[in-house]
N, C-alpha and C positions, 0 to 999 in steps of 0.2 A: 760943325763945319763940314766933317766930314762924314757924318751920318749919312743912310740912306744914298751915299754915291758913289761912283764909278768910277777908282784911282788907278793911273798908269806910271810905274818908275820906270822911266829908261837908265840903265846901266843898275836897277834893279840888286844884282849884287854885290857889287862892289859896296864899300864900306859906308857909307851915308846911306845907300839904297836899302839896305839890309838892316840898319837901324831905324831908318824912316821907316819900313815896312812894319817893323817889330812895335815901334808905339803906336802906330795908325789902330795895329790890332790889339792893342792890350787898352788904347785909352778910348776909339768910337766903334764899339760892338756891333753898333747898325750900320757898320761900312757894308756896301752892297758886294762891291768885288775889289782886288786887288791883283790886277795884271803888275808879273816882276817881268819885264821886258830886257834880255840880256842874251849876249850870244858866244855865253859860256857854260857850255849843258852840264860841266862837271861842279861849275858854282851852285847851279840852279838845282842838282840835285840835294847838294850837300846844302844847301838852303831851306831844301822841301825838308832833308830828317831835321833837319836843326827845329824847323815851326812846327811841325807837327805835333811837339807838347803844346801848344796856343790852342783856347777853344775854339778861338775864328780860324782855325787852318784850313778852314772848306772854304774860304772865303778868297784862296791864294792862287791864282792860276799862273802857269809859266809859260813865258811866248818865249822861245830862240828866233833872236831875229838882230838887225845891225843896225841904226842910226843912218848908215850910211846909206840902206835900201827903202828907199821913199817907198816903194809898194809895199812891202812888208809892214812899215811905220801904218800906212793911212791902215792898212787891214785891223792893225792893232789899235787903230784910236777910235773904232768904231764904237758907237755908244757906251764911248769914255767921257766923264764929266771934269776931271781935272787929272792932269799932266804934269807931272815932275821930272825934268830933267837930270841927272843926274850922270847921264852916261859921260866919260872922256877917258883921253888916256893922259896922265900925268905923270910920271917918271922922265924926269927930265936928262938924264942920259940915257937914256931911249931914244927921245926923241931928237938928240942932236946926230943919231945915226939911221934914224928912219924920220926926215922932216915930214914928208910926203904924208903918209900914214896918219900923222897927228892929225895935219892938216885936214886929210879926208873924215876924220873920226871928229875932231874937234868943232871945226868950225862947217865944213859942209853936213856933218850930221847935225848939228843944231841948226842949222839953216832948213833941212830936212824936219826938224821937229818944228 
């Protein structure tokens, strides 16, 4: 299924993004690329040591970018074949002191994807 093409995880690595990515590369070797799409540079490094024992770790590119910035999204869905959303924010006392913010992230970013 996933051989030979072009995967994109938004929210990349947070916790689903970061084990989706991990079996994508252990179970279809001919995945072409895998863009982790996330706009946390200190996850996405500690991301990069973490795969780099993987033999597909050439195979992992890192976009910083926001769900919430439609141009930044479409740059990244460029000759991407399938799209995993995954980004949000989910801490629910969080969110009942920054409604706004969810909102922007949750639902306007996936209206953006």
């Amino acid at each position: 299924m996933f051989n030979n093409k072009s995967l994109l995880i938004t929210g990349g690595t947070g916790s689903f993004g970061k084990n989706f990515a991990k079996t994508i590369l252990l179970k279809y070797p001919k995945i072409k690329k895998i863009i982790i799409f996330s706009r946390d540079e200190l996850k996405q490094f500690n991301m990069s040591n973490e795969f780099k024992k993987y033999k597909n770790f050439s195979k992992i590119r890192f976009f910083i970018g926001d769900v919430r910035d439609l141009q930044r999204l479409k740059l990244s869905f460029e000759k991407i074949d399938i799209v995993i959303h995954a980004a949000a924010l989910k801490q629910v006392d969080t969110a009942e002191y920054n409604p706004l913010e969810f909102i922007k992230t949750n639902i306007y970013g996936t209206e953006n994807v």
